[in-house]
C-alpha positions, -999 to 999 in steps of 0.1 A, spaced: -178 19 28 -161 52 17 -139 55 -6 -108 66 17 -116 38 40 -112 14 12 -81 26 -4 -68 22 37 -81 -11 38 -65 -20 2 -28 -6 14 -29 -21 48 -38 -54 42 -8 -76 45 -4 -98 13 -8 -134 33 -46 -120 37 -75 -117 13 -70 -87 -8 -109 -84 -9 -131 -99 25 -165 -108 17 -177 -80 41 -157 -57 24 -175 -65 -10 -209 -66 13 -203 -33 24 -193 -23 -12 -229 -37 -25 -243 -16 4 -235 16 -8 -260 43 -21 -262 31 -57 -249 65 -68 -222 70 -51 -216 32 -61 -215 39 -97 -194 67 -95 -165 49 -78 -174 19 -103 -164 43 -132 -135 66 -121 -121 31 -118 -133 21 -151 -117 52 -167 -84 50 -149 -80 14 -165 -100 16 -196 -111 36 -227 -141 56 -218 -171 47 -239 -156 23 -254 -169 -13 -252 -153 -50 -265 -170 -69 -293 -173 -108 -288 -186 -134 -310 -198 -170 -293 -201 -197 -311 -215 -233 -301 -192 -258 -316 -209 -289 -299 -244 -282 -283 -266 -306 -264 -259 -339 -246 -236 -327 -217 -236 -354 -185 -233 -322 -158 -269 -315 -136 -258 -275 -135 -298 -265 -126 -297 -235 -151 -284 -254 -181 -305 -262 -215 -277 -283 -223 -276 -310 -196 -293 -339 -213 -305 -350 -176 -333 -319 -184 -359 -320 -212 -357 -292 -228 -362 -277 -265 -316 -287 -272 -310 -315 -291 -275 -330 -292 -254 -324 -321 -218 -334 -337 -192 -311 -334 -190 -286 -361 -167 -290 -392 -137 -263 -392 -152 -248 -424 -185 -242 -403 -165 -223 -373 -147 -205 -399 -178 -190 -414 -193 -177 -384 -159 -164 -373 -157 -143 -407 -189 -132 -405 -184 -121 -368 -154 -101 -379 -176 -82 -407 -198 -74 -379 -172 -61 -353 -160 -88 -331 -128 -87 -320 -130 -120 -302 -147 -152 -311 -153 -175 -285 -162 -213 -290 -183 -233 -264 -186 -269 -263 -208 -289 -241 -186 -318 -226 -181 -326 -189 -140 -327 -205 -132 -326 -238 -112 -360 -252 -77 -364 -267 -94 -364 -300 -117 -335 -291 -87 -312 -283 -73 -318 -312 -105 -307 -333 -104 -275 -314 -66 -268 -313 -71 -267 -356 -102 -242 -351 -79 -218 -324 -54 -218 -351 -75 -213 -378 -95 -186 -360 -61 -167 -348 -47 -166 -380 -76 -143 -392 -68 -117 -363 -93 -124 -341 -88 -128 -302 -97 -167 -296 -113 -176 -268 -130 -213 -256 -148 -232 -232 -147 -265 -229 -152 -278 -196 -121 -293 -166 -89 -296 -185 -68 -326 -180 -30 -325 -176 -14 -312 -205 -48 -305 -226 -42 -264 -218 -8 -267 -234 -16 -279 -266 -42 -253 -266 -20 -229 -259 5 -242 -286 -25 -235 -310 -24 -195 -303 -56 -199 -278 -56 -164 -260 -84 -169 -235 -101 -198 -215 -134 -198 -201 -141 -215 -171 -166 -195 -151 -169 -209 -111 -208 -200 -113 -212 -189 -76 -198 -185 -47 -185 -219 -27 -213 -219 -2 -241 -219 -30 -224 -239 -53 -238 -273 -43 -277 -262 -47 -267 -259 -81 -242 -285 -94 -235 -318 -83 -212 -336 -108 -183 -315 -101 -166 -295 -69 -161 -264 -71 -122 -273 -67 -130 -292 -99 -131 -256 -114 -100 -245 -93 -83 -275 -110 -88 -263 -145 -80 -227 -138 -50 -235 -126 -39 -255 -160 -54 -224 -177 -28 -203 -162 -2 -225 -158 -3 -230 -198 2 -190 -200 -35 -189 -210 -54 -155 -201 -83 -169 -177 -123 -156 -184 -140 -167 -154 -173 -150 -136 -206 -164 -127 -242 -163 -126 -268 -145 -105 -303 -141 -104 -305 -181 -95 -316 -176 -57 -289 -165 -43 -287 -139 -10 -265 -110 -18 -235 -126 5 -233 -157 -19 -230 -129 -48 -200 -110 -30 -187 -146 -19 -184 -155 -58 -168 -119 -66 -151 -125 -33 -136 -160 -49 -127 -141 -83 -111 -107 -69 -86 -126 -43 -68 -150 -74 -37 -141 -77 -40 -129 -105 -79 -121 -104 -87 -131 -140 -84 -109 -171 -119 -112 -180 -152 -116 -161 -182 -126 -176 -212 -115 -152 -246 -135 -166 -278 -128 -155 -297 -165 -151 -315 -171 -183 -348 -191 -174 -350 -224 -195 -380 -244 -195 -373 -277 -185 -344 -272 -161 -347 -268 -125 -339 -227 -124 -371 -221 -148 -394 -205 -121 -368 -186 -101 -378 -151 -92 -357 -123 -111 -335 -108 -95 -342 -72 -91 -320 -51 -121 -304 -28 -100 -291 -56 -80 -277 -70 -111 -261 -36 -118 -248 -35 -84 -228 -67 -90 -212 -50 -122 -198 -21 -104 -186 -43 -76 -165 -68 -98 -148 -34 -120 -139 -20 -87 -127 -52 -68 -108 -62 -104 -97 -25 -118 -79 -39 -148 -103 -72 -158 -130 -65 -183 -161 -72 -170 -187 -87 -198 -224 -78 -198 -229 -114 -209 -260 -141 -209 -297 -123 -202 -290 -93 -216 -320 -101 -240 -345 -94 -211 -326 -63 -199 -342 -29 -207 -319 -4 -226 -316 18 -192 -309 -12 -171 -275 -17 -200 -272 16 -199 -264 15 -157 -245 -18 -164 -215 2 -190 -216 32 -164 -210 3 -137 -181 -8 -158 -195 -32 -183 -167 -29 -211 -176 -58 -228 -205 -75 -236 -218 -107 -267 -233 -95 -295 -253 -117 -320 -289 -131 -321 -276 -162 -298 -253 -174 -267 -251 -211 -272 -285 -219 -271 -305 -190 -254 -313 -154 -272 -293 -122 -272 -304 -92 -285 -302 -86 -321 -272 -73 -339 -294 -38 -351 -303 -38 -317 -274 -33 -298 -265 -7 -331 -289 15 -322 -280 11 -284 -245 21 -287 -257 52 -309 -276 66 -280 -254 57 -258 -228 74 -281 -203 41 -273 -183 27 -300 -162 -10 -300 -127 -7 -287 -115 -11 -324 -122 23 -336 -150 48 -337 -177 34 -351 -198 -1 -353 -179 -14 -384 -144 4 -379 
């Protein structure tokens, strides 16, 4: 789809209709990958700082022991894998790894805990780290699991600036995957999110078996919320050994580039994370992913419980790729 055709499309569309079909964003993944990542970043750059790319910190502040059969998940004690369960962390323990992912750069530190929904008790525990956390300067960000009534409110009361709830895929794939909760299960707590006034992370995961129509039904799903969310996390699956996803076929890195250029042009003003797998990505394959659009991405020697590359790594990335965190112009600014 040309560009002009797609700017028609965009204007003419009344509101009561989908701002972004899922042929639209089929025809979008069809086009020559050039001319695709050109679009992808004279978007980028009307919306963003060129070269510039967002530091985030996660931390696991409960791992293990999770009652949810999501296939790709290490955490779902219905799999055996290599994750033991574990207590929740102490605040003094967040609050190191938050200082020490400040030293290092981060302007966000995100907290992920593996409950199906977090307790009265639970929220509580995290509302003290948020506030803790915010009070250094850092962005805050969690994920938790569904929300009940009211649970997104006292988070937001604590200063909590973003909540992750990622829908995974799109609606029509969803079931192959998870089975303990609906996909308007994830709606539901989305809706708290931004009903509380809290900015919504939510993307998915590809490279699980999905056709290329389940991927632009998921960026589909994400680009027509009104609003589309102000951060999109795009993962590539990370193979676990024990869970059902561990011998899926990898999904061809171009395709996976695709998909970042297609959710920073359907979503001009979200930042789209290069999030989970990047540890098995090659340096050119991150290198299409930021000309894609990618102004964000993880950075530490773990995501919850699966790799990342290493901080020196990514170092010595951004200083051939001459990009520097949104926070100045240079690693540690």
């Amino acid at each position: 789809m040309s560009e002009t055709i797609a700017l028609e499309i965009s204007r003419k569309k009344p509101a009561s209709l989908a701002r972004w079909p899922v042929q639209d964003i089929i025809e979008l993944y069809e086009t020559p990958l050039l001319d695709l990542l050109y679009k992808a970043q004279t978007v980028h750059r009307q919306h963003h700082e060129a070269n510039a790319v967002q530091l985030s910190s996660l931390l696991s502040i409960k791992t293990g022991g999770c009652p949810e059969d999501c296939s790709y998940c290490p955490q779902s004690s219905r799999y055996d894998t290599e994750v033991e369960k574990e207590r929740l962390l102490e605040l003094e323990e967040v609050l190191a790894a938050a200082r020490e992912a400040q030293a290092g750069g981060a302007q966000r530190f995100c907290m992920g805990a593996a409950w199906r929904s977090p307790k009265a008790h639970h929220i509580d525990a995290v509302a003290e780290m948020v506030r803790a956390v915010k009070a250094m300067g850092l962005e805050t960000c969690v994920t938790l699991g569904m929300l009940k009534d009211g649970q997104a409110e006292q988070l937001k009361q604590a200063g909590l600036d973003y909540y992750n709830h990622n829908l995974d895929s799109s609606p029509e794939f969803y079931t192959r995957i998870i089975t303990t909760r609906t996909y308007q299960d994830r709606l539901d707590t989305l809706e708290r999110v931004r009903n509380a006034g809290i900015h919504v992370c939510c993307g998915g995961i590809v490279g699980m078996g999905e056709s290329r129509r389940d991927r632009a039904g998921l960026v589909a799903q994400l680009a027509n919320m009104d609003p589309y969310p102000e951060s999109v996390p795009i993962n590539n699956l990370v193979k676990v050994g024990g869970t059902p996803l561990a011998d899926t076929p990898d999904i061809d890195p171009l395709e996976f580039v695709r998909t970042i250029a297609v959710a920073r042009i359907t979503m001009p003003k979200a930042v789209v994370r290069l999030s989970a797998g990047r540890q098995a990505m090659s340096d050119s394959t991150q290198a299409l992913c930021f000309m894609a659009g990618a102004g964000s991405i993880f950075y530490g020697d773990k995501l919850l419980t699966t790799g990342n590359p290493e901080f020196t790594a990514d170092q010595a990335l951004f200083e051939r790729l001459g990009l520097h965190p949104i926070s100045g112009p240079s690693w540690h600014a």
